[in-house]
N, C-alpha and C positions, 0 to 999 in steps of 0.2 A: 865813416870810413877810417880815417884816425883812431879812433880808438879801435875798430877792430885789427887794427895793423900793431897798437900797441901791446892788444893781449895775446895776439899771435905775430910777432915780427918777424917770420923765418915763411908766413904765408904768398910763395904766390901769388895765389890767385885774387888777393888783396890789392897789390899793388898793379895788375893785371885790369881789375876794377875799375881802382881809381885813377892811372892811365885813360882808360876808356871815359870815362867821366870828363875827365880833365879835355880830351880830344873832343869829344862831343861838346863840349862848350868853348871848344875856339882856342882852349890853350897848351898850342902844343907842345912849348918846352917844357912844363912841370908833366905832361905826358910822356914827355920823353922819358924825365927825370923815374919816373912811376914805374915805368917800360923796362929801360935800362935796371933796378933796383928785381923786378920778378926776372930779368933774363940772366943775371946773375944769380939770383937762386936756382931756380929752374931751366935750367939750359934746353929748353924744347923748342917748337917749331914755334908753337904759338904766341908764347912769348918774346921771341925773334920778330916773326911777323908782325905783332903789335908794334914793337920797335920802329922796326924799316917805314911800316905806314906813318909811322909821326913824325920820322926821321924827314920821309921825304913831303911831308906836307908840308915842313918850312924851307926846303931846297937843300936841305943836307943830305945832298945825294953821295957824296966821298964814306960819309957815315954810315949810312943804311947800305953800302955796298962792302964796306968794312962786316958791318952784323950780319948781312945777306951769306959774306963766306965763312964768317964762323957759324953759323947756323948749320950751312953744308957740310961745315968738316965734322961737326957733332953729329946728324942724321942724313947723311948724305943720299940715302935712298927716300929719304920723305920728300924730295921736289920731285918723285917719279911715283910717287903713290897718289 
C-alpha cells in the first residue's frame, strides 16, 4: 500500500484503502491519519464518512462532528440522496 501511495501520492483512494486496512485491524488512529490525508484530497462524501467512522470508534465524537459538518457544507444534498 506504501508503495502505491508513493508512486501515486495525490491518490485517494489509496489512502481510502489503507484507512480501511488499518480500521479492519483494530487500528484506529493511523486510520484516522489515512482518512484524514484522502479527505483532504478529495473532499467527497466518502471519504468524510470513512473519517467520522474511525473518528467515532475511538470516542472522538467533537471530531467526527467537526468532519460530519464540513462534509455537509461541501455536498450538502448528499445526506438527502
Amino acid at each position: 500500500m506504501d508503495r502505491a501511495i508513493h508512486y501515486r501520492p495525490a491518490s485517494a483512494c489509496a489512502y481510502v484503502f489503507k484507512g480501511k486496512l488499518y480500521l479492519a485491524n483494530g487500528q484506529s488512529e493511523p486510520a484516522i491519519v489515512a482518512f484524514q490525508q484522502a479527505s483532504i484530497m478529495r473532499k467527497d462524501v466518502r471519504s468524510f464518512s470513512h473519517l467520522i467512522t474511525a473518528q467515532l470508534a475511538v470516542n472522538k465524537v467533537k471530531e467526527a462532528s467537526n468532519a460530519a459538518s464540513e462534509c455537509l457544507s461541501i455536498a450538502p444534498t448528499a445526506a438527502t440522496s
